[in-house]
C-alpha positions as CSV (number, residue, x, y, z in Angstrom):
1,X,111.5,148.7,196.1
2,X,109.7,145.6,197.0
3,X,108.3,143.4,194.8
4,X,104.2,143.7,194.8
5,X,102.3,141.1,194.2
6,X,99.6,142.4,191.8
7,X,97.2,140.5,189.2
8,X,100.5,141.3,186.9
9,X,102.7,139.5,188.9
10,X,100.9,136.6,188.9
11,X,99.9,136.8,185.5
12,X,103.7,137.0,184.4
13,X,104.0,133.8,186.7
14,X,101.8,132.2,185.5
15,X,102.7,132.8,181.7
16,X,106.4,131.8,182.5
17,X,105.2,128.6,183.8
18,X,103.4,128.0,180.8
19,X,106.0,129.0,178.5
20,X,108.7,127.1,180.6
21,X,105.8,123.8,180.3
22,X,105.7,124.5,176.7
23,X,109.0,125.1,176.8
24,X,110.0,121.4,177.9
25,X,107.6,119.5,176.8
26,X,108.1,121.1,172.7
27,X,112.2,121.5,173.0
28,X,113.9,120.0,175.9
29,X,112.0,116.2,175.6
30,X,113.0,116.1,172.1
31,X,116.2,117.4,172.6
32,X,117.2,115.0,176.1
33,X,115.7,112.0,173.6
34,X,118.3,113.1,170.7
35,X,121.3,113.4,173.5
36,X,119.8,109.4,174.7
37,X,119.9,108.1,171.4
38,X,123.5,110.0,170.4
39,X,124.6,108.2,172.9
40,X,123.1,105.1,172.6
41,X,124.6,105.3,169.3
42,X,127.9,105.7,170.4
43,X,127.9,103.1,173.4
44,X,126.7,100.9,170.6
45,X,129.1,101.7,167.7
46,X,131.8,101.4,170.6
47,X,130.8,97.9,171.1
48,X,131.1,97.1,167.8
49,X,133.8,98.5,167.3
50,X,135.2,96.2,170.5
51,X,133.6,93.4,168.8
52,X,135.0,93.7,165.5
53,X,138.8,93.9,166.9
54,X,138.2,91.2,168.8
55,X,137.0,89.2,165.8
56,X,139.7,90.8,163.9
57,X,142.2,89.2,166.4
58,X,140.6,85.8,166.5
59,X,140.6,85.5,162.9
60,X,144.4,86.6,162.8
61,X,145.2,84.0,165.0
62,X,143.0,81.7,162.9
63,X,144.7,82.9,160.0
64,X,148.2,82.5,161.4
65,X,147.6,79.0,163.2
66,X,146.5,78.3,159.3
67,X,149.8,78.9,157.6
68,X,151.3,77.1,160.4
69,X,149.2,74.3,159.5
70,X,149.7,74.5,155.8
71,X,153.4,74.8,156.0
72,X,153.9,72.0,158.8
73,X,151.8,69.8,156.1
74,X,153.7,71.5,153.3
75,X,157.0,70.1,155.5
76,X,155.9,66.5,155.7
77,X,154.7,66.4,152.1
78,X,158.0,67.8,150.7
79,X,160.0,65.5,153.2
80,X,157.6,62.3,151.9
81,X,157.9,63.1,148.2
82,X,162.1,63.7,148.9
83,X,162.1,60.2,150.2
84,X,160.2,58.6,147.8
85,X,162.1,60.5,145.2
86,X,165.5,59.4,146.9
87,X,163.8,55.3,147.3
88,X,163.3,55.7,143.6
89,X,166.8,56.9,142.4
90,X,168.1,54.1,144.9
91,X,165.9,51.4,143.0
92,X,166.7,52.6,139.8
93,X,170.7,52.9,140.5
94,X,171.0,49.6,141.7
95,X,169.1,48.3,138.6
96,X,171.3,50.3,136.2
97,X,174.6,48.9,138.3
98,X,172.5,45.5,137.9
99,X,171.7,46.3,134.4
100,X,176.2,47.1,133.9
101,X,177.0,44.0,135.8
102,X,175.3,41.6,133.4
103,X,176.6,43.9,130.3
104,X,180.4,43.4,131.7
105,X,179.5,39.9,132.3
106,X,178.4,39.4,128.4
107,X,181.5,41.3,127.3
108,X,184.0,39.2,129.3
109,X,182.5,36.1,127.9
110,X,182.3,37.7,124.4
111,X,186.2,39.0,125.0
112,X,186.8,35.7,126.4
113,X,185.3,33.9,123.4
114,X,187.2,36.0,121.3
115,X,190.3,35.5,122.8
116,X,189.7,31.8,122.6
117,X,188.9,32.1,119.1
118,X,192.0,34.1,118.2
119,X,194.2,31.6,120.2
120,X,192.7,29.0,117.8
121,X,193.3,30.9,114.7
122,X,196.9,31.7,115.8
123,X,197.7,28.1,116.8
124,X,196.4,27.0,113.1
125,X,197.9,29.7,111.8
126,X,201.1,28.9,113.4
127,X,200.4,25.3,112.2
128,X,200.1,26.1,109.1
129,X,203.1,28.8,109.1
130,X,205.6,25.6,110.6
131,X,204.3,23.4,107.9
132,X,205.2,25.4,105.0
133,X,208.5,26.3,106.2
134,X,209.5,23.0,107.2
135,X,208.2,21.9,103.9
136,X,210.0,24.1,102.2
137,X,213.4,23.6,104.0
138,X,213.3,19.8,103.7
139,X,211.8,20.2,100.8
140,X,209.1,17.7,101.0
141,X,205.8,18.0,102.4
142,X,205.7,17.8,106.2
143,X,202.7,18.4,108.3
144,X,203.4,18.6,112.2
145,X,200.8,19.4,114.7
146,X,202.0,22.2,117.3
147,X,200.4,21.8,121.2
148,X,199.5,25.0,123.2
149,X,202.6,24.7,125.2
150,X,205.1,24.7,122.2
151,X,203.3,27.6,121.1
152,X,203.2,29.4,124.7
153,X,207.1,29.2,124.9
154,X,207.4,30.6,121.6
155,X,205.1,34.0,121.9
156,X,206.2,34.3,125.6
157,X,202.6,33.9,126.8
């Protein structure tokens, strides 16, 4: 069987032609312009998506660059306000020992004062102890004066 070429033939061409015209220009156009802009969508979210882990990265090294910062500043101020601290306690030890040196100066003196004082009452005391027994062994009133070294012999001083 041969294929005849009758007004059928060409008719059924003809309509397939039309219908495969019809054909692209109502489904496949529309359908090739969907794939383009899938696509296009794609390449597009891919490249942000490139972009965004790239920012991400740049603003974790930002980030960690940042704590470096803060904690190298963190470091000096610490360190500064330690020294400062330590100059202070210095200034105010040496002003307390200042402060303890004059106070045990004062209390010598006073202790010295007061031993002076006491040395004077005994000595008059003594005086006055000698006196009355002298006066009362001789039996008359006697009134001898008693130096510093008479009295150092006789309290072993």
């Amino acid at each position: 069987m041969l294929i005849q070429i009758d007004g059928t033939f060409i008719i059924a061409l003809l309509s397939f032609l039309i219908f495969l015209f019809i054909i692209k220009t109502i489904l496949f156009k529309p359908v090739v312009k969907m794939l383009e802009e899938r696509d296009s969508f794609y390449s597009k979210n891919q490249r942000m998506e490139t972009e965004s882990k790239e920012k991400t990265k740049n603003l974790l090294n930002e980030k960690q660059e940042a704590i470096k910062k803060s904690k190298e500043e963190a470091s000096l101020i610490i360190k500064s306000i330690t020294q400062k601290a330590k100059q202070e306690a210095s200034f105010e030890i040496k002003k307390a020992k200042e402060t303890q040196k004059d106070e045990i100066k004062k209390n010598k003196e006073q202790l010295l004062n007061e031993k002076n004082f006491t040395k004077q009452e005994i000595k008059e005391q003594m005086s006055l102890f000698v006196n009355e027994i002298m006066s009362k062994v001789l039996n008359q009133k006697v009134e001898a004066q008693l130096d510093d070294n008479e009295i150092k012999e006789q309290l072993n001083i």
